[in-house]
C-alpha positions in Angstrom: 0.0 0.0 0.0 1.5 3.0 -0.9 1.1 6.0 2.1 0.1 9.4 1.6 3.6 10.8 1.8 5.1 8.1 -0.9 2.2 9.7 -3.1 2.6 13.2 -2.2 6.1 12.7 -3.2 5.3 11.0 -6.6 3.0 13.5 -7.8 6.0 16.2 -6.8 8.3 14.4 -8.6 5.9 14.3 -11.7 5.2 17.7 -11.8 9.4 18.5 -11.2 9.8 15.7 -14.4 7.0 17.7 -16.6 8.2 21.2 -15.5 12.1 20.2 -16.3 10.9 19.0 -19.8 8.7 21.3 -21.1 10.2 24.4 -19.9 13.8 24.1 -18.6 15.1 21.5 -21.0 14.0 23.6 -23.9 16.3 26.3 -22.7 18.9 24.5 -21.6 18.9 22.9 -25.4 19.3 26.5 -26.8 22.1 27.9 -24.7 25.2 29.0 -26.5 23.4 28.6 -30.2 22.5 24.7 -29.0 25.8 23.7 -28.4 26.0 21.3 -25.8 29.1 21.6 -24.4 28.2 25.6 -23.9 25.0 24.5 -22.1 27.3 21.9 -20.0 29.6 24.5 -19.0 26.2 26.8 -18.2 24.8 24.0 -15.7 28.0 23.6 -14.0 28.3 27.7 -13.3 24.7 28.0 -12.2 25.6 25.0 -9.8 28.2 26.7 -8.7 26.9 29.6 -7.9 23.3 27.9 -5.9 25.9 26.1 -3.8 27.2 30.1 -2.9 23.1 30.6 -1.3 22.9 28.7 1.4 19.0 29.4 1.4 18.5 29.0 -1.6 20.7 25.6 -1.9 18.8 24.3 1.4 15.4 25.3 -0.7 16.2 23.1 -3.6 17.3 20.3 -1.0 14.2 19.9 0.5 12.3 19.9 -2.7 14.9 17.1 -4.2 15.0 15.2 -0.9 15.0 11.7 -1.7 14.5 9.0 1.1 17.1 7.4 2.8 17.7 3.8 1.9 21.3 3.3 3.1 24.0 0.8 1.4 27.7 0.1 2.1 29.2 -0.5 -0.6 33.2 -1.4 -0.5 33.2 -0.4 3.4 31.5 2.9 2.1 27.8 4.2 3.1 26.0 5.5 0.9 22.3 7.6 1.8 20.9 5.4 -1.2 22.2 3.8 -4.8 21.3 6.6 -6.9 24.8 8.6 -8.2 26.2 11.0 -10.3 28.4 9.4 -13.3 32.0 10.7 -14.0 32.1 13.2 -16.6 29.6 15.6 -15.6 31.7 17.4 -13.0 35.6 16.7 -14.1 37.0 19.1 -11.5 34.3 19.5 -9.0 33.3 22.9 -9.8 29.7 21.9 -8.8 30.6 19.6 -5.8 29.0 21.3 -3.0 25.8 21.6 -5.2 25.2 17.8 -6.2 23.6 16.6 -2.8 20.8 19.4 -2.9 20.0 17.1 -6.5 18.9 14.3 -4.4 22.3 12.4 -5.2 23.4 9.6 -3.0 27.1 10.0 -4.3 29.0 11.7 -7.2 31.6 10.5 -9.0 34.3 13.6 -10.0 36.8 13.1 -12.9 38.4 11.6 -15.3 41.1 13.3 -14.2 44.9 12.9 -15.5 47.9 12.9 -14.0 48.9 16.1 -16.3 46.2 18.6 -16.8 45.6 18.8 -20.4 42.4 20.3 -22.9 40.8 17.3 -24.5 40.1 16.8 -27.8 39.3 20.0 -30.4 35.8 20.9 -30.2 33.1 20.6 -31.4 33.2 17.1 -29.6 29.7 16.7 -27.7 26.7 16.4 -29.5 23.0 15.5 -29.1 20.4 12.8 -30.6 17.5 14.1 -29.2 15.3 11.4 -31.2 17.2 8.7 -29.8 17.9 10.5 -26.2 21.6 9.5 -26.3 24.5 11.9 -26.5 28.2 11.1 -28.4 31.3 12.8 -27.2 35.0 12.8 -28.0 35.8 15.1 -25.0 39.4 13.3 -24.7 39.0 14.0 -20.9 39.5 17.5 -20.8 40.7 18.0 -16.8 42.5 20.5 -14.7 44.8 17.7 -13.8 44.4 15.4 -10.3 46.7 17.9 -8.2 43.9 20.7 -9.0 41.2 18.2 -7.7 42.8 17.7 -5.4 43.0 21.5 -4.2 39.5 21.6 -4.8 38.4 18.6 -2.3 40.7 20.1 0.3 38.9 23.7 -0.3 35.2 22.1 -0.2 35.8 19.3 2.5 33.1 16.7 3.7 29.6 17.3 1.5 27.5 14.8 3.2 27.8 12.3 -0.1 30.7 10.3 -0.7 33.0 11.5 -3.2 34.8 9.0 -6.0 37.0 10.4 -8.2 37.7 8.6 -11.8 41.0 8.7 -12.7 42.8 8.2 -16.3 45.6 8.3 -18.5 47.3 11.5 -19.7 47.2 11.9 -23.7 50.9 12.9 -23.8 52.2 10.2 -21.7 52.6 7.1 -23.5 50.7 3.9 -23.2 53.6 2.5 -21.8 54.3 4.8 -19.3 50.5 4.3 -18.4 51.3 3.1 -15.1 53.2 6.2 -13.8 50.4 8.0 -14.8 47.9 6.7 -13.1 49.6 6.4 -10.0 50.5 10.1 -10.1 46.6 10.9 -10.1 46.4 8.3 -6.7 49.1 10.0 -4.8 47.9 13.3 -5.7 44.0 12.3 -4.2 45.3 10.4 -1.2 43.3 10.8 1.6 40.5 13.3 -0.4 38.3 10.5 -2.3 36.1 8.0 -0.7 36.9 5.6 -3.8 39.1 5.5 -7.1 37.6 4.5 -10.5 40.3 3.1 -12.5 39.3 4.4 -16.4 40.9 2.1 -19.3 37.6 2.5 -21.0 36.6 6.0 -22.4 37.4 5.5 -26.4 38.3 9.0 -26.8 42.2 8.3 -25.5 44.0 6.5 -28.4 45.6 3.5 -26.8 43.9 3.7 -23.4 41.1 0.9 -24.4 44.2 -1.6 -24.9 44.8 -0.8 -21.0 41.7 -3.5 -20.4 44.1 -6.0 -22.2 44.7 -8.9 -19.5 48.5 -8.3 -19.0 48.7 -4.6 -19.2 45.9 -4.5 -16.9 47.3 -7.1 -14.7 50.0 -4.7 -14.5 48.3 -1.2 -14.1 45.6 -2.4 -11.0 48.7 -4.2 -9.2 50.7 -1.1 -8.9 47.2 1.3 -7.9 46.2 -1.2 -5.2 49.4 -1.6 -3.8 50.3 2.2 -4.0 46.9 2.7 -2.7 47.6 0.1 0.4 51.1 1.6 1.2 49.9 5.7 1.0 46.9 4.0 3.8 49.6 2.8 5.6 51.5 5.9 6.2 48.0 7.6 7.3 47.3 4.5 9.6 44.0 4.6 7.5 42.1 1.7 5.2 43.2 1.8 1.6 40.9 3.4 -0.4 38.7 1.0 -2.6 39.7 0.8 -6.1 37.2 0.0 -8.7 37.9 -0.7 -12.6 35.5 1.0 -15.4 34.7 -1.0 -18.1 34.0 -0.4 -21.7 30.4 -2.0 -23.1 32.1 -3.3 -26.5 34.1 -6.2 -24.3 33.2 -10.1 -25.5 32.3 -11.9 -22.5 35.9 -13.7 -22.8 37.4 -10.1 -22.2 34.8 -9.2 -19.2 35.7 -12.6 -17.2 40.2 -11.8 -18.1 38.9 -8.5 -16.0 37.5 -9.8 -13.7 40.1 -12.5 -13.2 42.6 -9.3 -13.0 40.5 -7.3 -10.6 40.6 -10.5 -8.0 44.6 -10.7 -8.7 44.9 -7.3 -7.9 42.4 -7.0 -4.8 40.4 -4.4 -6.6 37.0 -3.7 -4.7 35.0 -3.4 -7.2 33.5 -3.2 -11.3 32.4 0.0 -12.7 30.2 -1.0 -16.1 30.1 0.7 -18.6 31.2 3.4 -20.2 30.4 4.7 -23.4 29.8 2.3 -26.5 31.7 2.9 -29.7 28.3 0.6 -31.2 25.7 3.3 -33.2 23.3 0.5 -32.5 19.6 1.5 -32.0 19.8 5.4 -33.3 16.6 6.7 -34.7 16.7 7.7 -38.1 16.6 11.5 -37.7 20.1 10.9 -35.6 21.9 9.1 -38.7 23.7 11.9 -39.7 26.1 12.2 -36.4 26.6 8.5 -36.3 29.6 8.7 -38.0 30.9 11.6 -35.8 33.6 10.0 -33.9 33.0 8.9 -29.8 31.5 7.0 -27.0 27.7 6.9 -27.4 25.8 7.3 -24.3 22.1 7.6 -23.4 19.4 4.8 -24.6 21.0 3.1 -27.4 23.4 2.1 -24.3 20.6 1.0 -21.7 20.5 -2.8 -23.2 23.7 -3.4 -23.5 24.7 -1.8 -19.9 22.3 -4.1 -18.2 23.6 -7.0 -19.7 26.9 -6.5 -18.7 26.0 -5.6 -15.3 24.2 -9.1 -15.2 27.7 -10.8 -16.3 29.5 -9.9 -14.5 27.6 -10.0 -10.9 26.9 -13.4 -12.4 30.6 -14.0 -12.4 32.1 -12.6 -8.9 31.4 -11.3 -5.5 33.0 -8.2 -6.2 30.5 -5.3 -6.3 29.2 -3.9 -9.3 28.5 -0.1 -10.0 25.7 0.1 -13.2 25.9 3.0 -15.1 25.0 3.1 -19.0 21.4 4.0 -20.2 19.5 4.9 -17.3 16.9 7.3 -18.8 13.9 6.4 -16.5 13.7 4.6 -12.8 12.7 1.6 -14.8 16.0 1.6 -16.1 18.0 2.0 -13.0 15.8 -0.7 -11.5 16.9 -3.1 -14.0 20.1 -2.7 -13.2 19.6 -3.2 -9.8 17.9 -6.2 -10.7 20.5 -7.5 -13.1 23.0 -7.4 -9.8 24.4 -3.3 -9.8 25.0 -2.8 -5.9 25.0 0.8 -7.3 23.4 3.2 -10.2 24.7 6.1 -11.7 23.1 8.7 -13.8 24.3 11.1 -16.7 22.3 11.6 -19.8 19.4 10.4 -18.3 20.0 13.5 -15.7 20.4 16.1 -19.1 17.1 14.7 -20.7 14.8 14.0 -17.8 16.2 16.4 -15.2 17.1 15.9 -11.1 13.2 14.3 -10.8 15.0 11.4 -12.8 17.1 10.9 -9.4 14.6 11.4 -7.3 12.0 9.0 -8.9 14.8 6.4 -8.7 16.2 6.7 -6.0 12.4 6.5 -4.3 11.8 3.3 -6.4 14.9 1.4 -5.2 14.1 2.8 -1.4 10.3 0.9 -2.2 11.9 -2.1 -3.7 10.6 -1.1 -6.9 6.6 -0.5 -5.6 4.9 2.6 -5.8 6.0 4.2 -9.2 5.2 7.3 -10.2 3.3 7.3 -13.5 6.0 8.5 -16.0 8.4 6.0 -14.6 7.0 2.5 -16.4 8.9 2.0 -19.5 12.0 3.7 -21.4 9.8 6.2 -23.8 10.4 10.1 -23.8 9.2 11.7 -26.7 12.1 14.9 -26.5 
């Protein structure tokens, strides 16, 4: 039976979802000439700035609130499962704004070892009719030691805070290893958990990171270097998880998961964007052939099934993330075995209700949902 408050908060939530759509997402599309990567930068400053009213911040708070459903997670507690995915907030700019969203946890980064600009633009793009996004942004970061400055500045924000960590364009695939554990070093102490990323294809080489043998390599050095930094803080190492790419054969997913055990990683990030141009809609045909990871609903299928391999195939904890464009989504992934869901262009075409819906749906054990939440249809 679903109480009064549960459908109080529903019909909020709908009204937030129908608002966010039919007047702030048509905005939000037009900013900077409809240039997504204008409007990305946009959201982040407006972010910033809320998070500089407290009263205005604590407003939006208690009208995102979403119910507390806590999980640990790799020795970490989250409020509930529902996060924000690397890539929206590289360098934190937004941090201290993400938990009046409703967000259980974000995930900052990719950062590099090196700061560096990413790819030339344009390199983000939108396929409304299939509700997906492609980008080449080629991790575009202030570098990990600027994070790092930045989690010191905001301290504790009531989420925890992962950070997702990659490889340098410069630095050569061979001198991967360095890299990476340049980025650890630099965040010791300041991130609740460390996502490993050998799986963005806008790096060239980085994918050939998820190779067994290089990988083999790459995790053994973070988890020790993460074990021996702990040790000099008397503290636990900080969890380590791997992020994996959506295009691996099931041969290549169980050689990672075989790693991840070797190396004592805690846990399995899946996935990240898809180089596949499966399941566009026809008025989107003409970017498929832009280069990048494809994100959004042509991923949600293939993310799940993933997620369902590999929390088939080991204990380690699995973090879903790939597709999740309604709380029908996320619960599926749930479902399929993801101790954890994240959120990205889901959040940019349904709005922070998207989190909220979900986030109360998983709290309910999937009872109770609000109307717009059954199925994986958005007519943008």
């Amino acid at each position: 039976m679903v109480s009064r408050t549960s459908r109080a908060a529903a019909i909020r939530t709908r009204i937030f979802d129908v608002g966010y759509r039919g007047a702030v997402r048509p905005v939000l599309f037009r900013t900077g000439g409809g240039d997504p990567e204008a409007a990305h930068h946009d959201t982040l400053r407006r972010l910033a700035a809320l998070a500089e009213e407290p009263r205005r911040l604590a407003a939006v708070a208690r009208l995102q609130r979403a119910p507390e459903s806590p999980v640990t997670v790799a020795g970490i507690t989250f409020p509930h499962r529902v996060g924000l995915a690397a890539g929206v907030d590289k360098d934190g700019l937004a941090l201290r704004a993400w938990p009046a969203l409703g967000l259980g946890h974000v995930e900052l980064g990719t950062v590099t070892g090196q700061p560096q600009p990413g790819n030339p633009e344009p390199r983000l793009f939108r396929l409304p009719a299939s509700r997906g996004i492609i980008n080449r942004m080629g991790f575009n970061n202030a570098g990990a030691a600027a994070l790092a400055a930045r989690l010191r500045e905001v301290g504790q924000v009531g989420i925890p805070v992962g950070v997702s960590i990659g490889k340098t364009k410069v630095v050569p695939v061979e001198d991967a290893v360095d890299d990476y554990l340049t980025s650890v070093r630099a965040l010791d102490g300041l991130a609740d958990y460390l996502a490993v990323n050998v799986s963005s294809p806008n790096t060239p080489g980085l994918r050939s990171l998820q190779d067994k043998e290089p990988l083999r390599e790459l995790l053994a050095a973070i988890t020790s270097e993460a074990a021996h930094l702990a040790r000099r803080r008397d503290a636990r190492p900080v969890p380590v998880f791997v992020k994996v790419a959506p295009d691996l054969t099931d041969e290549a997913l169980d050689e990672v998961l075989e790693v991840a055990h070797e190396a004592d990683v805690s846990g399995v990030v899946a996935t990240n964007t898809t180089l596949s141009r499966d399941g566009l809609a026809a008025r989107d045909l003409p970017l498929a052939d832009e280069a990048g990871g494809l994100s959004g609903a042509p991923l949600t299928r293939r993310s799940r099934y993933v997620v369902g391999r590999l929390a088939q195939a080991t204990h380690l904890p699995v973090i879903g993330v790939g597709g999740v464009m309604t709380p029908d989504d996320g619960v599926a992934l749930v479902d399929a075995g993801a101790q954890l869901v994240q959120v990205y262009t889901g959040l940019i075409y349904r709005g922070p209700a998207l989190v909220t819906a979900l986030a109360t749906r998983l709290a309910a054990g999937s009872a109770g949902a609000p109307p717009w939440s059954t199925g994986s249809k958005d007519h943008a």
